[in-house]
N, C-alpha and C positions, 0 to 999 in steps of 0.2 A: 723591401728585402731584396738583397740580390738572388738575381737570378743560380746562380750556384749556391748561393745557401738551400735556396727555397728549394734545388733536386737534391741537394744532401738529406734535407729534413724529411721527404717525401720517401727515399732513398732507405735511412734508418727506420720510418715507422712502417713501411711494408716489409722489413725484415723483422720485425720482432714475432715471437712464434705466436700461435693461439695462445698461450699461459698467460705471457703477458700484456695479452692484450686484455685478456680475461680480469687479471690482474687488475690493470688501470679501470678496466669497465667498473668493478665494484670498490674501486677506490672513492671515482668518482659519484658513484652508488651512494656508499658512506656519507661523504660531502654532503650529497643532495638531501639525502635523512637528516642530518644533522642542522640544513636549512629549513627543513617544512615543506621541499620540492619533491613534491611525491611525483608527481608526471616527469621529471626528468629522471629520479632514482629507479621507476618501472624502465625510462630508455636503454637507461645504462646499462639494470641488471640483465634486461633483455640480450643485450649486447653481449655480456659473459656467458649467458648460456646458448647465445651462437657458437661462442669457440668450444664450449664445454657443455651438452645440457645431460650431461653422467653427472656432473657436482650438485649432489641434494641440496648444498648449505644455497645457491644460488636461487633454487626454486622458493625456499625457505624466505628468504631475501625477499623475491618478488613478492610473495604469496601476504608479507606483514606490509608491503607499498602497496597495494591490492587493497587490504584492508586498510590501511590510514586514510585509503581517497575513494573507503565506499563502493570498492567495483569488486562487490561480494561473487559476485560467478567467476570472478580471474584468479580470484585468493583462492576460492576452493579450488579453481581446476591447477592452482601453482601447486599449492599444499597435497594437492593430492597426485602429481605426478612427485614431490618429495619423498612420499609415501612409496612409491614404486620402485623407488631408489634405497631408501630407507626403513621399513614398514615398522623397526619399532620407535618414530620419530614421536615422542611426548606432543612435542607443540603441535605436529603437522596435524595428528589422532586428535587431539582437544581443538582444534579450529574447525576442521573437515565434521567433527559432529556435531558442534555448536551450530555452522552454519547448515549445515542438514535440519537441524533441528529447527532454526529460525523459517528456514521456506517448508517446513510441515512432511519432511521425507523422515516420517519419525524410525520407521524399520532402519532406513541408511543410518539415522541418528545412532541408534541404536546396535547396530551391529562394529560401529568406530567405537563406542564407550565400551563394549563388551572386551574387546580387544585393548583398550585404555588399561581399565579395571584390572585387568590379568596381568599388565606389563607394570602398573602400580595402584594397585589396589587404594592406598589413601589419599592419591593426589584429589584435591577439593575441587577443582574444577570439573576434573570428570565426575566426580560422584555431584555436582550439582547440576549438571548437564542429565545427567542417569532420573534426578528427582523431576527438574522439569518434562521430560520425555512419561513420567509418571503421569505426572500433575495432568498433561495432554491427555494420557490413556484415559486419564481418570481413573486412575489407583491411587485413591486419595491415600490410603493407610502408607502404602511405599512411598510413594511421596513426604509424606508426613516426618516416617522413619528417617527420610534422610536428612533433612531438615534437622529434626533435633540431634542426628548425631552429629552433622557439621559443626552445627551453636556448639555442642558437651565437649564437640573437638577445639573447642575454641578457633575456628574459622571468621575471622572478624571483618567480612563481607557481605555489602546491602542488599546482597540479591540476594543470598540466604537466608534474609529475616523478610524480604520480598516472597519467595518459597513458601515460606510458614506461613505469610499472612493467605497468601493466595489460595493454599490449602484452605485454611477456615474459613475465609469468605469462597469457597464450592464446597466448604459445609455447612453453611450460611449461620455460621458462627460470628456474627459480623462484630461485635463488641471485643469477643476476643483477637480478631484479626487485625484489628485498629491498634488493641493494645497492644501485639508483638511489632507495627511500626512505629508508633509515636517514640518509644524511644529513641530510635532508631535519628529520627528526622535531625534531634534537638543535638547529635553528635555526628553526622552525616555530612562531608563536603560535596552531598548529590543528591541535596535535598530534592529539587526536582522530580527524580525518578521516584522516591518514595512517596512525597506529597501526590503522585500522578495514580500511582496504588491507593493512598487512601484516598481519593476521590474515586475510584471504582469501588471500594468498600460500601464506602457510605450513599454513593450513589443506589446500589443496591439493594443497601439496607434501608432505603428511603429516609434516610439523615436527613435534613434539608439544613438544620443547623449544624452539619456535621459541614457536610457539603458546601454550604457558603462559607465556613470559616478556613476552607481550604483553600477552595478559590482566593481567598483574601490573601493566604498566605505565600499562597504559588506567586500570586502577580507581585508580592512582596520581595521575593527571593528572586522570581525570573521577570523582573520586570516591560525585559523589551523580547520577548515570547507570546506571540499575537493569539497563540491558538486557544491558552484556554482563558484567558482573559475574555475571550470571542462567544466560549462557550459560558462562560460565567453569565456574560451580558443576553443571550437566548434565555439563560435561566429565568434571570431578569425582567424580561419583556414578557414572557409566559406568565411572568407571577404580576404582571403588569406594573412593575417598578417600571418605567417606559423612558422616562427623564435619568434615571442612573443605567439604564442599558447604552441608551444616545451616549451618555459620556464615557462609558469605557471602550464606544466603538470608537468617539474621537479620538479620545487618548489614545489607542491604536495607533490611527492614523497620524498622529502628531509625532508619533515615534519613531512613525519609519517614513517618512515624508517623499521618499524616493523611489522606495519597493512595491515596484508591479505587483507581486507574490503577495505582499501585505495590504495591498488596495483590494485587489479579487476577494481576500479571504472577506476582506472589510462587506466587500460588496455581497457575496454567500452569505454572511451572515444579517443582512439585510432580507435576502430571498428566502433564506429560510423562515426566521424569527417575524415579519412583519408583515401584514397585512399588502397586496399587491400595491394598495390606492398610496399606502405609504412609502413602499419597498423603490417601486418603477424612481420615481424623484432621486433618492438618493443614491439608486445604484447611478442613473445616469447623470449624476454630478461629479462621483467618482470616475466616470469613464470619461468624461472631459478632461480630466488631471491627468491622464494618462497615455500609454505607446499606442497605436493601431492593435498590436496584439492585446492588451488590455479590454480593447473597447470589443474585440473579436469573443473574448472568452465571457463579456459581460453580455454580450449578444445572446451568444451559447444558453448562458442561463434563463436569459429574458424568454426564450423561447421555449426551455423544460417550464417556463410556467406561465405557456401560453398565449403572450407576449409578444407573439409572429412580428405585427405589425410594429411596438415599438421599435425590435430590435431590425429591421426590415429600414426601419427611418435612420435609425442611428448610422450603419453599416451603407445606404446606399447611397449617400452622396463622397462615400470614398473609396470602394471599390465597383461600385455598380455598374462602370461606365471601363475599369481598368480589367487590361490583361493580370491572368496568374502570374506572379512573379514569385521570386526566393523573400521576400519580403511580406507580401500579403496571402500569404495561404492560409492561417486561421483565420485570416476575415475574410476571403473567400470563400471556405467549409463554411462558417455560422452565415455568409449568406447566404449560401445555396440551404440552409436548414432553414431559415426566415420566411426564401420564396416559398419552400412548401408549405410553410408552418400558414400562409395568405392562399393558400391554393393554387399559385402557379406553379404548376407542375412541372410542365415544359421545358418550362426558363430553369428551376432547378434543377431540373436532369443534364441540361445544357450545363450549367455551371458547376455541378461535380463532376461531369465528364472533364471539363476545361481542368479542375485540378486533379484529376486524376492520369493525366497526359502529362499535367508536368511532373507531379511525383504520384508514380503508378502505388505505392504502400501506404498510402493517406489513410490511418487506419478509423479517422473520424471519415473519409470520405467515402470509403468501401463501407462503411456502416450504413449511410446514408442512401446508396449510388445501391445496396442492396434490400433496404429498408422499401426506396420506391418498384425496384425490380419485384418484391416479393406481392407489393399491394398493388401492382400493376398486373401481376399474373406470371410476368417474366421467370421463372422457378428458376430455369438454367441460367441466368444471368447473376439472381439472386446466391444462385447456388454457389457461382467461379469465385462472384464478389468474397461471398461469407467464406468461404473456405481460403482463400487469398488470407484476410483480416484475422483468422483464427492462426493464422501461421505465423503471420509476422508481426502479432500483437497478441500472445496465449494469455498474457494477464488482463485485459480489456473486457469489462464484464458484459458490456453491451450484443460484444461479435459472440463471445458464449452461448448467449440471450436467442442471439440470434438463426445462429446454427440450427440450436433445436426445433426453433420457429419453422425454418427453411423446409428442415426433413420432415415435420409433419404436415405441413405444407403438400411436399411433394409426396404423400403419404407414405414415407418409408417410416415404419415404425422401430424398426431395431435402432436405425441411425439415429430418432430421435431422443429415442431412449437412452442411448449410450452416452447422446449430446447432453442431455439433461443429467443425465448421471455425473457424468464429468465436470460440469457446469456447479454443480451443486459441491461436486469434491473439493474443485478449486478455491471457492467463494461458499464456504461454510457458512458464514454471517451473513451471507447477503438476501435482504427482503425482496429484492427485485429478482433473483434466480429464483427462490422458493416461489414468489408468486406465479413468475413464467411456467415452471415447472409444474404448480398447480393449476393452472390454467391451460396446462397442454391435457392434464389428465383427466380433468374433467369435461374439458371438451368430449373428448373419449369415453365417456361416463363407466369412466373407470376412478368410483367415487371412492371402494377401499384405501387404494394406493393413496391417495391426495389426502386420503383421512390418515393415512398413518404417517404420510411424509409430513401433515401441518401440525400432528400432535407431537411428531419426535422432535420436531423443529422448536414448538412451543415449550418443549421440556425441557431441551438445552440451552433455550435462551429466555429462563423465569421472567427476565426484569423489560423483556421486547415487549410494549404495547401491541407493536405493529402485529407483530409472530399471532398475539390473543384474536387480537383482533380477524385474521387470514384463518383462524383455525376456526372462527365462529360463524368467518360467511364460510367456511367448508362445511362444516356441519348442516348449515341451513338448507344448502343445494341438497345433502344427502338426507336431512329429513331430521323430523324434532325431536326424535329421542335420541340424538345425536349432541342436539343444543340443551337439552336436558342436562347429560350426561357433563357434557362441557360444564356448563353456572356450575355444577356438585363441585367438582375439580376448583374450582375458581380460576378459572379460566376468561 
């Protein structure tokens, strides 16, 4: 291009005003939506609300590129600066409390639909956002109510007869909740989602012919979907079908021949479901097929179950000897987990140090790097660590875990307290907080508390083994008319 075109061109587009440039930004916006370019339609819209971020419709814009590419904290915070601009915006009100709703901010949920409600009382969305935020409270009857007025309102939406089922199975009405989906499935183009509800129905209701005919049908419909085909084949191996578990795990494998993501799950479902004598062999034949990260995260596991030394072999003739690099950091991490897991202490402190210099936020490494700090005595090390990893990893269940650890440790008791409290708010399901947290209380022989946190635990999660199980050695520490009391209960 000649040189005087090319300051013409340069010329006219630093004269156009912010409008139009705004303008062309969400043109180009459009375009990109209209391809399935979500990362370049966030650029662009970006770009308009440089010249302009007073125009709601642009936050509006980002906030639905946000959610097409999954980056649910940028939708809410787009949709909700459109709200600031707009506040009686329908769509911004129904996104901002749905996704409230999904990360468990149920009051936030709640105070966006109140606000919905009044600006339109029958829009379906919000009033099925209103039912689920129910269903959470467990106001089963409100819940219920909404539900069947959606259905009478003729609302002809899977999540609505999802609703209704979900209600009756948490009033373990399980036959009828099966029956408000089955129809559902045979007219449904998301079959998936509903099949994935009657398999918690009946899993529940301890179907097991409910349950295998589902599984059957899910892998029918979702064929190349590893997860519960995965879960299918556990069922399997437990009921000791051992030959049809192996082949739905090959078949897996045979489907996705390339994905890392589908080898691991391949391989978990090996650690979990099968015997170690049988497990070790086949994880580590998978991790020959496989990237350095692969073989890192099979490590990982090798080691939650023990394993130090396999996964110490696998790992040390390919980083043992190498610097940290931008390449080998998770096999790094599971090696420095390896050396402690054989008892070289030393050497692993060395080698989470080494990645924790090149990337100081290693939130598997600060786990670790505080794990030894704590059982070394080091409190204040343990402490910088665990408070670091609690920061820049708040959903990691382990640095949770550990936090509480840490403060009791260093006997501050409010801190721990507060950690365990938190820990447990977060990670509501999780057997590994409740146990931690019962395990901090009874240390403390503060046996009420641990008796009332394993019973409330055992009560909201009927169908958890594990939950019976934690409530029954609670009772034993605190004495036999405790475990009495428990067998009555059927517990």
């Amino acid at each position: 291009m000649a040189p005087i075109v090319l300051a013409l061109l340069m010329t006219l587009a630093a004269c156009r005003s912010p409008s139009q440039k705004a303008n062309n930004a969400e043109m180009l916006y459009d375009q990109a939506v209209a391809a399935g370019d979500y990362r370049t339609a966030i650029r662009q819209i970006r770009l308009a609300i440089a010249q302009n971020d007073a125009e709601a419709r642009y936050w509006i814009k980002l906030g639905r590129a946000s959610l097409a590419a999954s980056a649910y904290p940028d939708a809410y915070s787009a949709y909700s600066q459109a709200l600031a601009l707009q506040p009686d915006n329908i769509e911004a009100l129904q996104t901002v409390a749905q996704i409230a709703l999904l990360s468990g901010n149920l009051q936030t949920a709640r105070q966006y639909v109140e606000t919905l409600q009044v600006l339109a009382p029958q829009d379906p969305r919000g009033r099925l956002i209103a039912g689920n935020i129910a269903l959470r409270q467990n106001h089963l009857d409100e819940a219920a109510g909404i539900a069947d007025g959606l259905i009478k309102d003729g609302v002809d939406a899977d999540e609505v007869y999802i609703l209704k089922a979900q209600v009756l199975d948490r009033q373990r009405r399980f036959a009828d909740a099966a029956a408000a989906l089955e129809p559902r499935v045979a007219a449904s183009q998301n079959k998936p989602a509903l099949l994935d509800q009657l398999l918690t129905i009946y899993r529940h209701e301890g179907n097991r012919e409910g349950t295998e005919s589902t599984y059957r049908r899910f892998i029918a419909v979702a064929p190349d979907d590893p997860v519960h085909a995965l879960q299918y084949a556990r069922l399997l191996w437990a009921d000791g079908r051992t030959d049809q578990a192996r082949k739905l795990a090959a078949d897996v494998l045979g489907r996705n021949p390339a994905s890392g993501d589908v080898k691991l799950k391949v391989a978990s479902f090996w650690a979990d479901a099968a015997p170690t004598a049988v497990a070790m062999p086949e994880m580590l034949r998978i991790a020959g097929t496989g990237s350095l990260t692969l073989k890192a995260a099979i490590a990982q596991r090798l080691v939650d179950m023990g394993q130090a030394q396999t996964a110490f072999t696998l790992l040390d003739p390919l980083v043992g000897k190498e610097d940290v690099d931008a390449g080998n950091v998770p096999a790094q991490v599971a090696y420095a987990y390896a050396l402690r897991g054989i008892g070289r202490l030393p050497a692993a402190r060395a080698r989470v140090d080494a990645v924790l210099d090149f990337d100081k936020t290693n939130a598997s490494g600060l786990r670790l790097r505080g794990e030894l700090a704590l059982a070394g005595g080091d409190l204040d090390q343990a402490l910088t660590d665990t408070q670091l990893l609690v920061s820049v990893a708040p959903d990691f269940e382990p640095g949770a875990i550990l936090l509480g650890r840490v403060y009791a440790a260093r006997g501050d008791r409010v801190l721990a307290d507060q950690s365990f409290a938190r820990a447990t708010a977060n990670f509501p399901d999780s057997i590994g907080v409740l146990q931690a947290n019962i395990d901090y209380l009874t240390g403390q022989k503060r046996m009420g508390q641990a008796l009332s946190l394993a019973a409330r635990f055992a009560t909201t999660h009927p169908d958890t083994r594990a939950a019976r199980a934690i409530l029954i050695a609670t009772c034993r520490k605190a004495g036999s008319a405790c475990i009495l009391a428990t067998k009555e209960k059927g517990a």
